[in-house]
C-alpha positions as a Markdown table, in Angstrom:
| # | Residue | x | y | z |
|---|---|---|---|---|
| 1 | Unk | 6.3 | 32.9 | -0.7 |
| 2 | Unk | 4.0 | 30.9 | 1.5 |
| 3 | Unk | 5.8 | 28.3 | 3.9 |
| 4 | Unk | 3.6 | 25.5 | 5.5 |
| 5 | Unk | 4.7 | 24.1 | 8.8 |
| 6 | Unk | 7.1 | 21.5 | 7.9 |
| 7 | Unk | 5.6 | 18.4 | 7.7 |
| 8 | Unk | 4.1 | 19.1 | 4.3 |
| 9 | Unk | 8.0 | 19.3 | 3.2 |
| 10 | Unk | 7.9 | 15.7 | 4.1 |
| 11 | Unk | 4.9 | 13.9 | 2.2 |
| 12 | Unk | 5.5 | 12.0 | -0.7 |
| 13 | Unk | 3.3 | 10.8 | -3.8 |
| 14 | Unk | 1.9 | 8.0 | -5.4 |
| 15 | Unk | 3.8 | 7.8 | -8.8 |
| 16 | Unk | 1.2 | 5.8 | -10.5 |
| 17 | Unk | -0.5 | 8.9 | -10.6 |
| 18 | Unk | 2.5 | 10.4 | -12.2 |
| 19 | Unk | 2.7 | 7.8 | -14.6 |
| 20 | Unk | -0.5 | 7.9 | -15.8 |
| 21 | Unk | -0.9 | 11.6 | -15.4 |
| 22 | Unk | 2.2 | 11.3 | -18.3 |
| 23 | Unk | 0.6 | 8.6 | -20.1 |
| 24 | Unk | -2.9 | 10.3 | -20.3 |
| 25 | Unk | -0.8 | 13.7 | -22.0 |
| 26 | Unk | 1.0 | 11.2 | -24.7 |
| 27 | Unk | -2.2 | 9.9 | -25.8 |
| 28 | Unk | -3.7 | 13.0 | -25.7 |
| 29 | Unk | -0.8 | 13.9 | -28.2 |
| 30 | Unk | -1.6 | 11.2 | -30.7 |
| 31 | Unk | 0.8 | 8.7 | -28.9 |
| 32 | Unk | -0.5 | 4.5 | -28.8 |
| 33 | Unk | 0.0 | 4.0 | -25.2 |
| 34 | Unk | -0.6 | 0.8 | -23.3 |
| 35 | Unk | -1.2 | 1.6 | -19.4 |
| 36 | Unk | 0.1 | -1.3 | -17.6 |
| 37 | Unk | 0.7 | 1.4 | -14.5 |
| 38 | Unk | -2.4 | 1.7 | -12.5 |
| 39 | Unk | -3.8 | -0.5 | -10.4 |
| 40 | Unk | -7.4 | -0.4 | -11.5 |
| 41 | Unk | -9.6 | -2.6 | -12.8 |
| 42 | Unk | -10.6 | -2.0 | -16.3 |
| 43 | Unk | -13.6 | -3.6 | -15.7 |
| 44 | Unk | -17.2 | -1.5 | -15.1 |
| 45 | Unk | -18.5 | -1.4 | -12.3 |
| 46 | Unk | -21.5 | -4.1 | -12.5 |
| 47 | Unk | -25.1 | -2.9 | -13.1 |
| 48 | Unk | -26.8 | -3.6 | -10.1 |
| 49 | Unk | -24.2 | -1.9 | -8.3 |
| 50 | Unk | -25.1 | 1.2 | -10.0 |
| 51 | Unk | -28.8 | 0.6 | -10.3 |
| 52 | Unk | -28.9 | 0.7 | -6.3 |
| 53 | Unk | -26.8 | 4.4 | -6.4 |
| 54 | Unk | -29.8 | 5.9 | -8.7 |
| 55 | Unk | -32.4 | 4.2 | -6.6 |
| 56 | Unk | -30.8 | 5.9 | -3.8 |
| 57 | Unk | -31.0 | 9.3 | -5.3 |
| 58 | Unk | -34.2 | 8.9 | -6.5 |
| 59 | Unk | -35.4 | 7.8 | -3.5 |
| 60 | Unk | -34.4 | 10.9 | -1.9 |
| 61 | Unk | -30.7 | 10.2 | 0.1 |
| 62 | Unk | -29.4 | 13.3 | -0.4 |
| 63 | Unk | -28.6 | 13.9 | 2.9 |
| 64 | Unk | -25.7 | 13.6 | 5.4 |
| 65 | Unk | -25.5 | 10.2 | 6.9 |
| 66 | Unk | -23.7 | 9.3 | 10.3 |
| 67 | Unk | -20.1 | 9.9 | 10.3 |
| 68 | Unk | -19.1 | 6.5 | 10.7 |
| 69 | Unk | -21.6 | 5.0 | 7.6 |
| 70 | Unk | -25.3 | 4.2 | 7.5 |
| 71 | Unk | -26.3 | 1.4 | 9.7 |
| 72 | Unk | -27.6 | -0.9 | 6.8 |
| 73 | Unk | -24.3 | -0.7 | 5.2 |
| 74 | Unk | -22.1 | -1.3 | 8.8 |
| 75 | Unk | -24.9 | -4.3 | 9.2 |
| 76 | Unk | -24.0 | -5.5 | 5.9 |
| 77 | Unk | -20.2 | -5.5 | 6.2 |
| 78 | Unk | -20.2 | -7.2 | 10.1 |
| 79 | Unk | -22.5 | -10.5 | 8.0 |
| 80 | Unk | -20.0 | -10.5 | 5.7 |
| 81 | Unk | -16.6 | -10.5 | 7.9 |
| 82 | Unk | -18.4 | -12.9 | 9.9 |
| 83 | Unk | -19.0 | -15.7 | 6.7 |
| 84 | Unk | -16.0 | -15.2 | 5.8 |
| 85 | Unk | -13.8 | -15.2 | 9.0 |
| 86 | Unk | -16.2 | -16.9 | 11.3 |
| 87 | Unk | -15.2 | -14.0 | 13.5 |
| 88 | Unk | -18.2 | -11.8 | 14.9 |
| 89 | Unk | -17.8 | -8.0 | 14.2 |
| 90 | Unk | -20.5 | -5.5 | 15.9 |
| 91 | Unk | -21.4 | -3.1 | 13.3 |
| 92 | Unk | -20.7 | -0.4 | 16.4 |
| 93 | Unk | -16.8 | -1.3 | 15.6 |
| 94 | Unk | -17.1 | -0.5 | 11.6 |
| 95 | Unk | -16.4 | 2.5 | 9.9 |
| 96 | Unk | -16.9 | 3.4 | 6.4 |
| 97 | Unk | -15.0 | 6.2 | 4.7 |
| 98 | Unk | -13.9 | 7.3 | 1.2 |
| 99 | Unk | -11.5 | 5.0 | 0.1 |
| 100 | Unk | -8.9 | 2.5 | 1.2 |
| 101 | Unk | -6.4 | 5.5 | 2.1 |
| 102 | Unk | -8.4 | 7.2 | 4.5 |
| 103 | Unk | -7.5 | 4.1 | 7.4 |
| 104 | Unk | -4.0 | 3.8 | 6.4 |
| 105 | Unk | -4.6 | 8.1 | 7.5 |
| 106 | Unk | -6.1 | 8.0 | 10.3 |
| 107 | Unk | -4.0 | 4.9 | 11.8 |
| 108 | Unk | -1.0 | 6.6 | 11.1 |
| 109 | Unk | -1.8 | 9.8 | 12.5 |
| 110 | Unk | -3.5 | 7.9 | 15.4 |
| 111 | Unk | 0.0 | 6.6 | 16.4 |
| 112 | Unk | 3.0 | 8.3 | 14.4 |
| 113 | Unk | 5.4 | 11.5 | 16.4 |
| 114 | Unk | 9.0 | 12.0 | 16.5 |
| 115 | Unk | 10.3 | 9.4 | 18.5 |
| 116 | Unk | 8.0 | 6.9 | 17.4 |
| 117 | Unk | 8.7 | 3.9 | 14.5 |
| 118 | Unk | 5.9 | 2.5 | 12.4 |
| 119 | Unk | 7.1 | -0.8 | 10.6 |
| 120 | Unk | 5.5 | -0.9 | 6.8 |
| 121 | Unk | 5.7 | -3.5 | 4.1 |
| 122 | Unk | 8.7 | -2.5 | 1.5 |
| 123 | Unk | 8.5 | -2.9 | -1.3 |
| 124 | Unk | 4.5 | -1.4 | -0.6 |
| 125 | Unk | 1.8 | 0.8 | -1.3 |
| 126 | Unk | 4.2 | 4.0 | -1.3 |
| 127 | Unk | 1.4 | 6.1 | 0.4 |
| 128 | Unk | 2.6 | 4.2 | 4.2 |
| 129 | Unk | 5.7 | 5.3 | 4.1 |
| 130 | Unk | 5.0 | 8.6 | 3.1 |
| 131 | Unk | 2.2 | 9.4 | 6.1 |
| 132 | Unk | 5.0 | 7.9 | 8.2 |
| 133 | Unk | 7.0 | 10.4 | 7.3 |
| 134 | Unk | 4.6 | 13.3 | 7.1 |
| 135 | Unk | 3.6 | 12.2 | 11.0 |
| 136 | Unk | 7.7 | 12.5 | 12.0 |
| 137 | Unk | 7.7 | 8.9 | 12.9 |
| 138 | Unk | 10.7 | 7.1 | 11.7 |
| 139 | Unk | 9.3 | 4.1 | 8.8 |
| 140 | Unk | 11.8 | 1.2 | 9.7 |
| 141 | Unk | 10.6 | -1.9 | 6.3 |
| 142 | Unk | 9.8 | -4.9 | 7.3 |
| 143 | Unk | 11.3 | -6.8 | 4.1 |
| 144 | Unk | 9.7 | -8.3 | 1.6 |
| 145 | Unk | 11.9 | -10.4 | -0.2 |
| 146 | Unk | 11.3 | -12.0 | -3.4 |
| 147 | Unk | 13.2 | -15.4 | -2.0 |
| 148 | Unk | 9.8 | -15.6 | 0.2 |
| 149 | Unk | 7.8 | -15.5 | -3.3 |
| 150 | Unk | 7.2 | -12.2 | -1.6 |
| 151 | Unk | 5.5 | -13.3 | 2.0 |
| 152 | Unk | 6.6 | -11.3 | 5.0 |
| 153 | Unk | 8.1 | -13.0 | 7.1 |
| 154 | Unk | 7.4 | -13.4 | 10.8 |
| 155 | Unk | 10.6 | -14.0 | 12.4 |
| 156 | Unk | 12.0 | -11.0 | 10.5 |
| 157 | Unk | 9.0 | -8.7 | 11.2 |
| 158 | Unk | 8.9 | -9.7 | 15.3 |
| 159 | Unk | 12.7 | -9.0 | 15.8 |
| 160 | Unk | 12.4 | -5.2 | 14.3 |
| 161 | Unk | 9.4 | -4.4 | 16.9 |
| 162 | Unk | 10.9 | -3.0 | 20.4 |
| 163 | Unk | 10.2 | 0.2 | 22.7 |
| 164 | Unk | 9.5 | 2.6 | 19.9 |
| 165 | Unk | 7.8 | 0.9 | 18.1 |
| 166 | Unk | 3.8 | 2.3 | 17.8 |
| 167 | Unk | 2.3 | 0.8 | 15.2 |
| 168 | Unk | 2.9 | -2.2 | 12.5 |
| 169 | Unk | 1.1 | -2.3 | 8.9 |
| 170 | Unk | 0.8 | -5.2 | 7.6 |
| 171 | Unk | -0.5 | -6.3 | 3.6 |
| 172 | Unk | -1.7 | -9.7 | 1.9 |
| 173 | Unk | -2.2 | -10.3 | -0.8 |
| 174 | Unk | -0.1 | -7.6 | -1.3 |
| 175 | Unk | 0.9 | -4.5 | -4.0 |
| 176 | Unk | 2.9 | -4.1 | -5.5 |
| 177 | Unk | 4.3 | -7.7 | -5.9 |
| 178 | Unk | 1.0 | -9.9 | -5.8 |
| 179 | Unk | 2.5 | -11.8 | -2.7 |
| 180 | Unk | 0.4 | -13.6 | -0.4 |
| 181 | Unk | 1.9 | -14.7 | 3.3 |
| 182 | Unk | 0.8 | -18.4 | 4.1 |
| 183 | Unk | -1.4 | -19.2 | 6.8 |
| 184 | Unk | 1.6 | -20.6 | 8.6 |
| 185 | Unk | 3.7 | -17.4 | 8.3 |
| 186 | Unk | 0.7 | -15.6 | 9.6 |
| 187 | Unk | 0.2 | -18.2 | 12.5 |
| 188 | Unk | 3.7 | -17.4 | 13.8 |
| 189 | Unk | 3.4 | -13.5 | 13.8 |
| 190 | Unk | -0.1 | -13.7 | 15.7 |
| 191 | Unk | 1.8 | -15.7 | 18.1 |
| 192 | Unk | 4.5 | -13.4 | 18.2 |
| 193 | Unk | 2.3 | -10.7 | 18.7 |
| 194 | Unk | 1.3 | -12.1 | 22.3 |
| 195 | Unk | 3.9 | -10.4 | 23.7 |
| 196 | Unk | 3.1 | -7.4 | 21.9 |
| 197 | Unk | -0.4 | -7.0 | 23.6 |
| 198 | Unk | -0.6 | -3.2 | 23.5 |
| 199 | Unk | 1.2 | -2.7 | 19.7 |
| 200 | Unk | -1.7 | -1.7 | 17.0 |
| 201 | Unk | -1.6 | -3.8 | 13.7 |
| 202 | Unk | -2.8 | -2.3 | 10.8 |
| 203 | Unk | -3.6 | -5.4 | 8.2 |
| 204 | Unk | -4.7 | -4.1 | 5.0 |
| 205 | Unk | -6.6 | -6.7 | 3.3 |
| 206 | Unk | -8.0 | -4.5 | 0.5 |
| 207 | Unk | -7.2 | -7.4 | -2.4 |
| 208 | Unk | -8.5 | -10.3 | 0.1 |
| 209 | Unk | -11.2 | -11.4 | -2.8 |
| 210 | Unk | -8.1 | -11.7 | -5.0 |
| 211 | Unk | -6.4 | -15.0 | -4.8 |
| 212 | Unk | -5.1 | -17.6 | -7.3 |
| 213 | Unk | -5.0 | -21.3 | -7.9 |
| 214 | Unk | -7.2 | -21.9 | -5.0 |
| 215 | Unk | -5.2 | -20.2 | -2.3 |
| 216 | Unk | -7.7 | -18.9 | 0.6 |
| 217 | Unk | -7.0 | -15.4 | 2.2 |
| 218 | Unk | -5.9 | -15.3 | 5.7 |
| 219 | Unk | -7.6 | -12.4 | 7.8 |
| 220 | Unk | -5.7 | -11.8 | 10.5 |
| 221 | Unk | -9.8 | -10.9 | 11.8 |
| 222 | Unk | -9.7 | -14.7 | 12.5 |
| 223 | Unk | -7.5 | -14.3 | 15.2 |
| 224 | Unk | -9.5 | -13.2 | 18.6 |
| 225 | Unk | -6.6 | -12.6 | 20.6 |
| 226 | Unk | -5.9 | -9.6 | 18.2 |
| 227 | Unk | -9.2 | -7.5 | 18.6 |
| 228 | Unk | -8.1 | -5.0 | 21.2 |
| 229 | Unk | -5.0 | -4.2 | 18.9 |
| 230 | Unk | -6.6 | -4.6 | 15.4 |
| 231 | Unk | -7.3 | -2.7 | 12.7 |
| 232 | Unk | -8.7 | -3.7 | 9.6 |
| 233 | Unk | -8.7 | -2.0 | 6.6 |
| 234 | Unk | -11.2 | -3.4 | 3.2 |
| 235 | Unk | -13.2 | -2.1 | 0.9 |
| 236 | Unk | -14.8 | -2.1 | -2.7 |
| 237 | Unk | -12.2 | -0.3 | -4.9 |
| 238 | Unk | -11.0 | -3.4 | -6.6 |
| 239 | Unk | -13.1 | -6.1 | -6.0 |
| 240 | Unk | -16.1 | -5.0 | -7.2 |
| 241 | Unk | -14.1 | -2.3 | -10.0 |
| 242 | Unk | -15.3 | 0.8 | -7.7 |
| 243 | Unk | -12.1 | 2.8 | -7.5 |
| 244 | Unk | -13.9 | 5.9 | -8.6 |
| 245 | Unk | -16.7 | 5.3 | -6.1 |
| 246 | Unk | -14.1 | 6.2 | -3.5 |
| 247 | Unk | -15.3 | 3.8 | -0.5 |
| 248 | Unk | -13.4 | 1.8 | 2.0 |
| 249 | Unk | -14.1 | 0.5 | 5.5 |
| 250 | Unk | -12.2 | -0.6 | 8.3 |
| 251 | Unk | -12.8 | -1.8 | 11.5 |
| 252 | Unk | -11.4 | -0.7 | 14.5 |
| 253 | Unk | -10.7 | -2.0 | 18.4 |
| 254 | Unk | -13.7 | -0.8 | 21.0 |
| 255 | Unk | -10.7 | 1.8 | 22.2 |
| 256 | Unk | -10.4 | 3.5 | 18.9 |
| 257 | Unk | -13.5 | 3.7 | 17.1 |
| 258 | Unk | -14.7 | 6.9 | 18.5 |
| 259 | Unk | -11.4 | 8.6 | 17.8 |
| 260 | Unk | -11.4 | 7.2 | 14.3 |
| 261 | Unk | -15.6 | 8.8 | 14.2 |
| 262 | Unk | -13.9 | 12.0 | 15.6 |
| 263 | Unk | -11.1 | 12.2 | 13.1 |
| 264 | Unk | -14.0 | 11.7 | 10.2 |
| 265 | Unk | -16.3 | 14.4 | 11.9 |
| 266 | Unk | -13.3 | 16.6 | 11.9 |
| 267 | Unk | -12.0 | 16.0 | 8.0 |
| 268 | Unk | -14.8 | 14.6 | 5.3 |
| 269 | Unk | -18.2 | 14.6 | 7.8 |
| 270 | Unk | -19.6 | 11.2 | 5.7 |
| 271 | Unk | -18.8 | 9.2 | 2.7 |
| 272 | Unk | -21.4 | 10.5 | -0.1 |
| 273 | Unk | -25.1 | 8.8 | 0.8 |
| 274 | Unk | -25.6 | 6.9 | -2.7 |
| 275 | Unk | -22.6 | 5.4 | -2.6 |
| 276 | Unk | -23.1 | 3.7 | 0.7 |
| 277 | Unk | -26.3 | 2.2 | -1.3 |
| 278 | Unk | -24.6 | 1.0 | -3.8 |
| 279 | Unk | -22.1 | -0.7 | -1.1 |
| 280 | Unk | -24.8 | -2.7 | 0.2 |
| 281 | Unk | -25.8 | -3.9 | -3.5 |
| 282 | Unk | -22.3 | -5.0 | -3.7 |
| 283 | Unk | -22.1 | -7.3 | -1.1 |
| 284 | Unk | -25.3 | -8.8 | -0.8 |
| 285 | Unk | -25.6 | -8.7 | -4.7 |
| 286 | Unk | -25.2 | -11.5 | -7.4 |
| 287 | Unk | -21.1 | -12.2 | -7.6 |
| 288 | Unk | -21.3 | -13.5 | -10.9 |
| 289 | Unk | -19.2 | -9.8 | -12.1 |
| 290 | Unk | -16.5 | -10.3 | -9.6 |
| 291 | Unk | -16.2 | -14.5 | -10.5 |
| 292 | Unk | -16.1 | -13.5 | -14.3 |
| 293 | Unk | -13.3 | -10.5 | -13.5 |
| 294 | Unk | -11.2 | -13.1 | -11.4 |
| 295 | Unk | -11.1 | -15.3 | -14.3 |
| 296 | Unk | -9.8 | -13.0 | -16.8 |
| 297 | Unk | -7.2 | -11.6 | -14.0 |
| 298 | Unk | -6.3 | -15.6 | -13.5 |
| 299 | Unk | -5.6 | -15.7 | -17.7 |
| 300 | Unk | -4.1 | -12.2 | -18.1 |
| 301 | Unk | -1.3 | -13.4 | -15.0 |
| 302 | Unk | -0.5 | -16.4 | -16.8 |
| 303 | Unk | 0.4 | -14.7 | -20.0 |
| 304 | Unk | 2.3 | -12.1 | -18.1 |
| 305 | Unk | 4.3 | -14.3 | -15.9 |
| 306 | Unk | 5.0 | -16.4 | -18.9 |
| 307 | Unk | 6.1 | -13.2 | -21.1 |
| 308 | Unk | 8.2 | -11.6 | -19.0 |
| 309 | Unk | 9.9 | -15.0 | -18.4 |
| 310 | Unk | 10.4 | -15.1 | -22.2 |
| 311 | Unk | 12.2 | -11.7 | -22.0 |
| 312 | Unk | 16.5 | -11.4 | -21.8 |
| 313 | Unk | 17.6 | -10.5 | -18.5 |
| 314 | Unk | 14.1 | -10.6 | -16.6 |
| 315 | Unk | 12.6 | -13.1 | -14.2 |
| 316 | Unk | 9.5 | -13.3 | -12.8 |
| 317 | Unk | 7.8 | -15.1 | -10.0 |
| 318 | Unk | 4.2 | -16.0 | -10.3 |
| 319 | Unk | 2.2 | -13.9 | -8.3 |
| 320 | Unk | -0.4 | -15.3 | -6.0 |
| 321 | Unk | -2.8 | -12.6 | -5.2 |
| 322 | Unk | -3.7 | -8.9 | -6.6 |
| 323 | Unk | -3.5 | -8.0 | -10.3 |
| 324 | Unk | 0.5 | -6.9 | -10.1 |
| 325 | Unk | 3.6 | -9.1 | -11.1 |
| 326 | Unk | 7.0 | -7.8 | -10.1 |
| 327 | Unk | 9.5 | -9.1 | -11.9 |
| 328 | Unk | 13.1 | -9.1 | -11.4 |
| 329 | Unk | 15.3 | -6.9 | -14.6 |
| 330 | Unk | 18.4 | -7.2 | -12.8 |
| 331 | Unk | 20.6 | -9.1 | -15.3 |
| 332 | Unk | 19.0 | -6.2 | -17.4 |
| 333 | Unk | 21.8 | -3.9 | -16.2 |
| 334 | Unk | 18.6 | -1.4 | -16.3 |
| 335 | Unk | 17.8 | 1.0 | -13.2 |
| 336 | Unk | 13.7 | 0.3 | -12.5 |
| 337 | Unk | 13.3 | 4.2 | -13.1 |
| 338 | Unk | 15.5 | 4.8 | -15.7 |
| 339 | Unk | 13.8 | 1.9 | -17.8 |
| 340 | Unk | 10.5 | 2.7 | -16.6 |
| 341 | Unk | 10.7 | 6.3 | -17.7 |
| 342 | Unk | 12.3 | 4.7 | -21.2 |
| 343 | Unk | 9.7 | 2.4 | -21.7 |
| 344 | Unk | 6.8 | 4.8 | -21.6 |
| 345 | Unk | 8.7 | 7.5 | -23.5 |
| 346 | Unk | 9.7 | 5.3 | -26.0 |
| 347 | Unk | 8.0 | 2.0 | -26.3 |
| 348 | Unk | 4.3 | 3.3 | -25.1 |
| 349 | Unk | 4.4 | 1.4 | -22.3 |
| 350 | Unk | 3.8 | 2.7 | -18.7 |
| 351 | Unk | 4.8 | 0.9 | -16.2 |
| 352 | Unk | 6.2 | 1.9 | -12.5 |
| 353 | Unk | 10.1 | 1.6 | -11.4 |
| 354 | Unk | 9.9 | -1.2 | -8.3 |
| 355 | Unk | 11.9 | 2.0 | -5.7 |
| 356 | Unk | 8.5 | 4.1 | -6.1 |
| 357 | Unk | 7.3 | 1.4 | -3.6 |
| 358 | Unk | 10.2 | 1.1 | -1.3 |
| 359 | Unk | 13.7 | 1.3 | -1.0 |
| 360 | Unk | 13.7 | -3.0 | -1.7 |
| 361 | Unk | 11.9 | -2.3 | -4.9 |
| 362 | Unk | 15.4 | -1.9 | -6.8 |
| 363 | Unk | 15.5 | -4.1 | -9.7 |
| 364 | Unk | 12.1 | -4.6 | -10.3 |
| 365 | Unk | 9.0 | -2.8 | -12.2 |
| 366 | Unk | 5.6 | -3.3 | -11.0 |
| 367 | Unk | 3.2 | -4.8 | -14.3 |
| 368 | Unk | -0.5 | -4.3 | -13.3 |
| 369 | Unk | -2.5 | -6.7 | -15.8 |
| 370 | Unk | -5.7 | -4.9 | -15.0 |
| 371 | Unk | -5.3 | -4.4 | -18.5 |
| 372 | Unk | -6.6 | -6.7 | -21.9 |
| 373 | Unk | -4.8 | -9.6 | -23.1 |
| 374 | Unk | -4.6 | -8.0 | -26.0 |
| 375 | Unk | -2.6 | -4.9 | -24.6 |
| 376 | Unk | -0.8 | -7.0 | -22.8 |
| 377 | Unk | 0.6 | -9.5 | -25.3 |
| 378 | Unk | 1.3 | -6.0 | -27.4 |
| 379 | Unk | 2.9 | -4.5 | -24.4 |
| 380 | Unk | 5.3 | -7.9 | -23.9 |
| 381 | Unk | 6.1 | -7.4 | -27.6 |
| 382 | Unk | 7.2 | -3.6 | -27.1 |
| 383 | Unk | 9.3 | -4.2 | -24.2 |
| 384 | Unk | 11.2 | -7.3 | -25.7 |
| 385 | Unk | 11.9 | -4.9 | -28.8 |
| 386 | Unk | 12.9 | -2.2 | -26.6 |
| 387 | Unk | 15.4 | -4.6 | -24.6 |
| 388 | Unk | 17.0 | -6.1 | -27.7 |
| 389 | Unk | 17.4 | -2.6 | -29.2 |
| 390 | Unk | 18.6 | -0.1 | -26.5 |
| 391 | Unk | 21.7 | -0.9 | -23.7 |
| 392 | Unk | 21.3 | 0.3 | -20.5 |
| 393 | Unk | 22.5 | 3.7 | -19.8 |
């Protein structure tokens, strides 16, 4: 038997993978299964978007392009930041690289070793915690509690930072509950942070295009007395319904933006040449797409939120950002996985249990309404049968 060095004996997974791997193999047995598991849009991606790819390739970019993107497309991404932030960002400090993932990666193996804590959002993206772990750092959560309508807060996240601590990640709006932390909140951990000068912050702001009722994102890019310990993480994935496009950027301090080229030299070389094309169409494109895609996400949370607060035993807050509710099924008497795994198996509805994100995520399931309004009403429907019908075992 082969035996890898051990650290492979500590990565985790993604379960929405698993979910829909498992959802994808009942519908492929005849099964009517409604995915409310994966956090994509179910939108395509819009025209021009792919027009600009085939340009590309017709036009001859076959080629491998600088490790750290094609200078057009770092160009691009600096304007943009800097309308939307205020905040100027050389195009020197951007990196481009295939998919939102790939920063969470490299910042984590920048600064995580036995010995060392990383502090990560829980209940989030499962994939920190798990490159934590695979680094031998020791993941301590930073809470995020459902009383805060699922903000972090900054008192609590300042007073777990302290000699071991190398790195903090931070996320809003956030999966898998569709928080978003207020300004105010945000305010205080920046000004925490001053005595924190040499501590990296990893702020993943992938769903910052994705807010509700008017609600403005907060970049923590705003604040200039982060930009030696910053790092940024953004891309295209869900704003623009280009998860299969697999392209993400970040930007990075002066200090660690050749290691970050290195690592990217060493791994994938460059993200594929047609893509990056296509990222420039993106952003500098007509928005009409993403308007018309936040509209239906805006309609499709309000029927969700307003189903699941229909159901016995479940409560849900409204979320403020992202496509996910998380809502409470506590007075359920329900595990999240047991009824996650029921649900699927035996309603046709795929969901994921709230402790695939964190060890906080108990008593909760994640709904993603990247789905129809249709599918979802249907789905509502099947679970409130399923509830009335079954105990909890």
């Amino acid at each position: 038997m082969l035996k890898t060095v051990g650290a492979f004996d500590r990565i985790g997974d993604e379960n929405a993978f698993s979910v829909l791997a498992r959802a994808t193999a009942l519908s492929e047995q005849g099964r009517d299964i409604i995915n409310l598991g994966i956090g994509q849009p179910d939108f395509k991606t819009p025209e021009h978007i792919v027009e600009a790819a085939v340009k590309a390739l017709r036009d001859g970019h076959h080629g491998y392009t600088s490790a750290n993107g094609i200078l057009p497309l770092r160009e691009t991404i600096a304007a943009s930041l800097h309308k939307q932030t205020g905040t100027s960002v050389s195009p020197d400090n951007v990196m481009v690289v295939p998919g939102g993932k790939v920063t969470m990666f490299m910042a984590i193996l920048m600064f995580g070793e036995p010995g060392k804590e990383i502090l990560y959002p829980d209940p989030g993206f499962p994939i920190y915690r798990s490159m934590i772990e695979f680094t031998g750092a020791t993941p301590i959560p930073v809470p995020i509690r459902e009383e805060n309508d699922f903000a972090f807060s900054a008192e609590e996240t300042l007073n777990l930072i302290n000699k071991r601590t190398a790195l903090l990640i931070l996320n809003s709006p956030a999966n898998p509950t569709g928080g978003v932390t207020p300004r105010t909140e945000i305010e205080k951990l920046v000004k925490g942070l001053e005595n924190h000068p040499n501590l990296p912050v990893l702020s993943d702001e992938i769903y910052s295009r994705m807010t509700y009722d008017g609600l403005g994102h907060t970049s923590l890019l705003e604040f200039e007395q982060l930009k030696d310990q910053l790092i940024l993480l953004n891309g295209w994935s869900k704003t623009w319904a280009m998860t299969g496009w697999r392209m993400g950027y970040s930007v990075w301090p002066a200090s660690l933006i050749d290691k970050a080229r290195k690592l990217a030299v060493n791994c994938w070389s460059c993200v594929n040449t047609p893509s990056q094309y296509a990222g420039i169409a993106a952003i500098n494109g007509p928005q009409d797409a993403v308007d018309h895609m936040m509209l239906a996400f805006d309609k499709r949370r309000k029927l969700v939120v307003q189903g699941l607060n229909d159901l016995p035993g479940i409560s849900c807050k409204t979320p403020k950002g992202a496509f996910y509710a998380f809502p409470n099924i506590k007075e359920t008497g329900w595990q999240a996985k047991p009824l996650a795994s029921a649900l699927l198996e035996e309603a046709g509805v795929a969901l994921v249990g709230g402790p695939d994100f964190g060890v906080l995520g108990e008593g909760y399931l994640r709904f993603s309404y990247a789905n129809s309004e249709e599918n979802i009403s249907r789905a509502l429907g099947r679970v409130s049968e399923f509830l009335s019908t079954h105990k909890a075992s």
